[in-house]
Structures are given as structure tokens and as C-alpha cells.
C-alpha positions as CSV (number, residue, x, y, z in Angstrom):
1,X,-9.6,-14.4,143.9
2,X,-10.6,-16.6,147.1
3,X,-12.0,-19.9,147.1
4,X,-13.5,-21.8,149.8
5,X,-10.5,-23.9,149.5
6,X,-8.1,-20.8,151.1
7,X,-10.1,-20.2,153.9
8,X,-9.0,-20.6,157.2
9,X,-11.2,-23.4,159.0
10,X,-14.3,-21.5,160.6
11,X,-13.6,-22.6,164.5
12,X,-9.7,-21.7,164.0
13,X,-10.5,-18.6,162.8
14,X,-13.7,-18.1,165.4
15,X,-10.6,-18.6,167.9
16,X,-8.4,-15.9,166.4
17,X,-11.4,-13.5,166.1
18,X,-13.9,-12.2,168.5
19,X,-16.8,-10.6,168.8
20,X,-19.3,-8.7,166.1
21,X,-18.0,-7.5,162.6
22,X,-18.5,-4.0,160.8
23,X,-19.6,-5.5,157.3
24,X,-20.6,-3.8,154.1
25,X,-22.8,-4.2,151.3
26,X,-22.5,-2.9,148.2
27,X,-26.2,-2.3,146.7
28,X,-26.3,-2.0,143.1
29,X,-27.9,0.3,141.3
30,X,-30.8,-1.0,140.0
31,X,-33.4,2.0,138.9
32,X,-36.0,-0.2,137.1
33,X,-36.9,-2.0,140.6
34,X,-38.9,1.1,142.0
35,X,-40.4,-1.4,144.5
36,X,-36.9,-2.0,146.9
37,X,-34.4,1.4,147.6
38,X,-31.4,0.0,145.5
39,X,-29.4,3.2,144.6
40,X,-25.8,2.1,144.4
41,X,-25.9,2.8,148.2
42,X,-23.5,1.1,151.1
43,X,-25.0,-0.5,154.1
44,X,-23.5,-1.1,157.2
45,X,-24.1,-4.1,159.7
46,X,-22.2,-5.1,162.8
47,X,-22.9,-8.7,163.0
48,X,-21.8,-11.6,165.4
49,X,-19.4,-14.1,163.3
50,X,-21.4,-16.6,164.5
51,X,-24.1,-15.3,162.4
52,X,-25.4,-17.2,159.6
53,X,-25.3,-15.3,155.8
54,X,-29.4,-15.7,156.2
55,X,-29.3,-13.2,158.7
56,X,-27.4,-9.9,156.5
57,X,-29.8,-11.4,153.5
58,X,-32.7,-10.4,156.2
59,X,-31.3,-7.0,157.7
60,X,-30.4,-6.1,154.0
61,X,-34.4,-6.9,153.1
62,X,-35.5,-4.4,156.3
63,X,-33.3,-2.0,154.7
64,X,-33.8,-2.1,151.2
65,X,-37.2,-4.1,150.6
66,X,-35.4,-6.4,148.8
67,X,-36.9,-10.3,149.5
68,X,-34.1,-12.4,150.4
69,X,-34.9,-15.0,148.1
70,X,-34.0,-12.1,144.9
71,X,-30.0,-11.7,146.7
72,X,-27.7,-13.3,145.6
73,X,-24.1,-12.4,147.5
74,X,-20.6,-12.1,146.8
75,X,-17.5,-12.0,149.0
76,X,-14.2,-11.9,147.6
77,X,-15.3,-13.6,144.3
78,X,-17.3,-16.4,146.5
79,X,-20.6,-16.5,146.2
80,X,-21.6,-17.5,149.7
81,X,-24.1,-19.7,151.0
82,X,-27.4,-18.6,153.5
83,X,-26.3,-21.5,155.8
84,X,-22.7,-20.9,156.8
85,X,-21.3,-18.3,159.3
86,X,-19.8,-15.2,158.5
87,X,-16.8,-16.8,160.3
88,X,-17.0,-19.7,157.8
89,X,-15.8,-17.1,155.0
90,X,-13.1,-15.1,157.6
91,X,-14.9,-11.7,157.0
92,X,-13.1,-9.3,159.1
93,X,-14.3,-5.9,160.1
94,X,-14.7,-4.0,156.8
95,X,-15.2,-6.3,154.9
96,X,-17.5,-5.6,151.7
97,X,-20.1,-7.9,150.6
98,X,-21.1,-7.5,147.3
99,X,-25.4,-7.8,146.5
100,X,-26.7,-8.6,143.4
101,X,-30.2,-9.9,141.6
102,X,-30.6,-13.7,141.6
103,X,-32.0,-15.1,138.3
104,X,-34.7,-17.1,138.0
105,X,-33.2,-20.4,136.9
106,X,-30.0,-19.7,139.0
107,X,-28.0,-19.6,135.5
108,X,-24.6,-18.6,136.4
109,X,-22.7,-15.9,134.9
């Protein structure tokens, strides 16, 4: 499993790697929320690696209904922050992002 600790630094790896990223998301299945489309379904994003996580947590709310304030998201075993760049966590094209329901409290699991 990653840590932020293995990660290349962001403007190292912003110089190794240009341009937009193919992403995915991996909805979960989630029947009892009839108000957002969460059906186990993949999403796809092509997204600058400049881009901050704030801005999949919106295009993930356009396509699912899903307020950004309820995801809570996963790469490689990191949960990552809103405020830091795609490039920040060396997401390559393909790479699958993982949503999930935040709890209230923020409890970890």
C-alpha cells in the first residue's frame, strides 16, 4: 500500500508527466441512497494534473448527485485530500479512484 511518504514530489513528477489524465472512479453500490445514481458504476474523467481532488469530487457530484461534502476518496489505500493536485498523488492515466460515503463524525475505519 502507498503512503504519501512514497510519492514522488508533485513538481518532479509534473515534469516527468504532461498533460490531462484518463481517471476512474469506482462508485459503490449503494441502493438505499435512491436520491444520487450510485450503482456500482465506473466513471471516467480526463483531468489536467494540475487539477485539484475538489474538482473530480465536483464532476463526480454532476454525474451522480452525490454532494461533495458525502465523498470521501481513496487512491491506492490514501485517502486524499480536496486541496492537493492529482499530480501531488502521481495518478497516471488509468488510474482508479476509489468513492465512498463519508461519516458524520469523520470516524475512521
Amino acid at each position: 500500500m502507498k503512503t504519501e511518504d512514497n510519492l514522488m514530489p508533485e513538481e518532479e513528477f509534473l515534469r516527468r508527466n504532461k498533460g490531462p489524465v484518463a481517471v476512474k472512479v469506482q462508485v459503490p453500490n449503494m441502493q438505499d441512497k435512491t436520491e444520487w445514481k450510485l450503482n456500482g458504476q465506473v466513471l471516467n474523467f480526463s483531468v489536467p494534473l494540475t487539477d485539484q481532488v475538489s474538482v473530480i469530487k465536483v464532476k463526480i457530484h454532476e454525474a451522480t448527485g452525490m454532494p461533495a461534502g458525502k465523498q470521501k476518496l481513496q487512491y491506492e489505500g490514501i485517502f486524499i485530500k480536496d486541496s492537493n493536485s492529482l499530480a501531488y498523488y502521481n495518478m497516471n492515466n488509468g488510474s482508479v479512484i476509489h468513492l465512498a460515503l463519508k461519516e458524520r463524525g469523520g470516524r475512521k475505519k
